[in-house]
N, C-alpha and C positions, 0 to 999 in steps of 0.2 A: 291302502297299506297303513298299518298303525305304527306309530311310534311305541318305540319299549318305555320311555321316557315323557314323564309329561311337559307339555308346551311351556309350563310356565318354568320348567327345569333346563329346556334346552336356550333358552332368551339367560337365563341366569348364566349360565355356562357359556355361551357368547360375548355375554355382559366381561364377564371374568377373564376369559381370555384377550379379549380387545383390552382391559385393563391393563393385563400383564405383558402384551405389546405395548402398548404407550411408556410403560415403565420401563420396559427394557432402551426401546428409543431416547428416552430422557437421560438414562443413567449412559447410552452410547455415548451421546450430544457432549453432556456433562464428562465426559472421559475425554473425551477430544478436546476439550476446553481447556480442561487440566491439563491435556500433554501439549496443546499449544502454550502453554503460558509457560510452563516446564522448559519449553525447547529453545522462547525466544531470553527465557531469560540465560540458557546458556550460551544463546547467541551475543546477546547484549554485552555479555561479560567479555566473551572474547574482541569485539568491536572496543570496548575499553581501551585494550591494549592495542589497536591496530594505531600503527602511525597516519594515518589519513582522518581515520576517526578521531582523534586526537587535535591535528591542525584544523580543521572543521567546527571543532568545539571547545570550550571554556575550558578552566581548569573548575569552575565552578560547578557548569553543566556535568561533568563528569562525577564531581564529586555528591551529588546531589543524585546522579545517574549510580552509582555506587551503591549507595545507603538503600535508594531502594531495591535494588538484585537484592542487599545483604536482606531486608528486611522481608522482601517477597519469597524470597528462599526458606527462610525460617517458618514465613505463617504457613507454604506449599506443607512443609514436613512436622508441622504442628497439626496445623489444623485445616488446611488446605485440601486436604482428600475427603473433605467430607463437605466443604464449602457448594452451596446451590451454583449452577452453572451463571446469573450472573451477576453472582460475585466475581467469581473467577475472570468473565467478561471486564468484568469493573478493572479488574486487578493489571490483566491485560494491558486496557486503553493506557491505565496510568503510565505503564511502559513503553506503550506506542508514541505516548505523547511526549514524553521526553527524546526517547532515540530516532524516532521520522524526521520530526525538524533537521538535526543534525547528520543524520543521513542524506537528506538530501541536499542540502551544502557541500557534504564531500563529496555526491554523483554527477551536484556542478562542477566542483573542481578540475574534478578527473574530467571530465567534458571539454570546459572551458580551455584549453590548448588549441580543440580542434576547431572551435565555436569562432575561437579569436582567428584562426588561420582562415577557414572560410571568408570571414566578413574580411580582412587583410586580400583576399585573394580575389572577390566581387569588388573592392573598390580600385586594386589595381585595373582591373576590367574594364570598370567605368571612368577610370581616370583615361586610359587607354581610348577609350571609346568617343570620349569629351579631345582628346586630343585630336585625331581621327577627323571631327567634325569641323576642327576648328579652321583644319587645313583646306576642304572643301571651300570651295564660291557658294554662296547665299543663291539656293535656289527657288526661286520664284513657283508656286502649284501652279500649273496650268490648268485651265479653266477647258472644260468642254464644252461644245456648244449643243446647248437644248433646243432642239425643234420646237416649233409652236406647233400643238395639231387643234386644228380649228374642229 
């Protein structure tokens, strides 16, 4: 069976289409990038105002956490939609790395009630348990006796 088309036309045309696959996957990748960056920095902002988030962090951290939402918002709607995906990455971290620290100070926080109540509640246990003992007689392991087998 012959081809309509010659061999070196159909390897082009494969070539070309794997191409335009890989471009679309890069330009997907790159769109998710953007709308994560997009999403956290709306989250970020609103974290600003939470009271937890607040006790957790500086007035400094915040204001430093501020400038750049304002500044990452601006380059997103400037120049940001056109940004290679790890730029955008880049742009990301620098967000991550400000707001995670202080995130997770506030998730001890809110923890830390039940954290303290536990260890409060094992040492009563053990205090409990130490007393318990103390009222016991001192007793002695008895010893079993081992046969000799010759």
């Amino acid at each position: 069976m012959s081809s309509l088309f010659p061999k070196s036309t159909n390897l082009f045309t494969i070539n070309r289409l794997a191409a335009f696959d890989a471009s679309d996957k890069a330009r997907r990748v790159r769109e998710e990038v953007l709308n994560s960056l997009e999403a956290f920095t709306y989250r970020a902002r609103d974290l600003v105002e939470d009271e937890s988030f607040i006790a957790a962090s500086t007035s400094e951290q915040r204001s430093k956490l501020e400038e750049l939402l304002r500044s990452t918002s601006d380059w997103i709607y400037e120049e940001g939609h056109d940004a290679a995906e790890e730029v955008l990455k880049g742009r990301l971290n620098d967000l991550k790395a400000l707001v995670d620290p202080i995130q997770k100070r506030k998730d001890e926080a809110r923890r830390r009630p039940d954290a303290v109540k536990s260890l409060q509640d094992a040492l009563q246990r053990l205090q409990l348990r130490l007393q318990k003992n103390q009222r016991l007689p001192m007793q002695i392991p008895l010893r079993t006796s081992r046969r000799k087998t010759c």
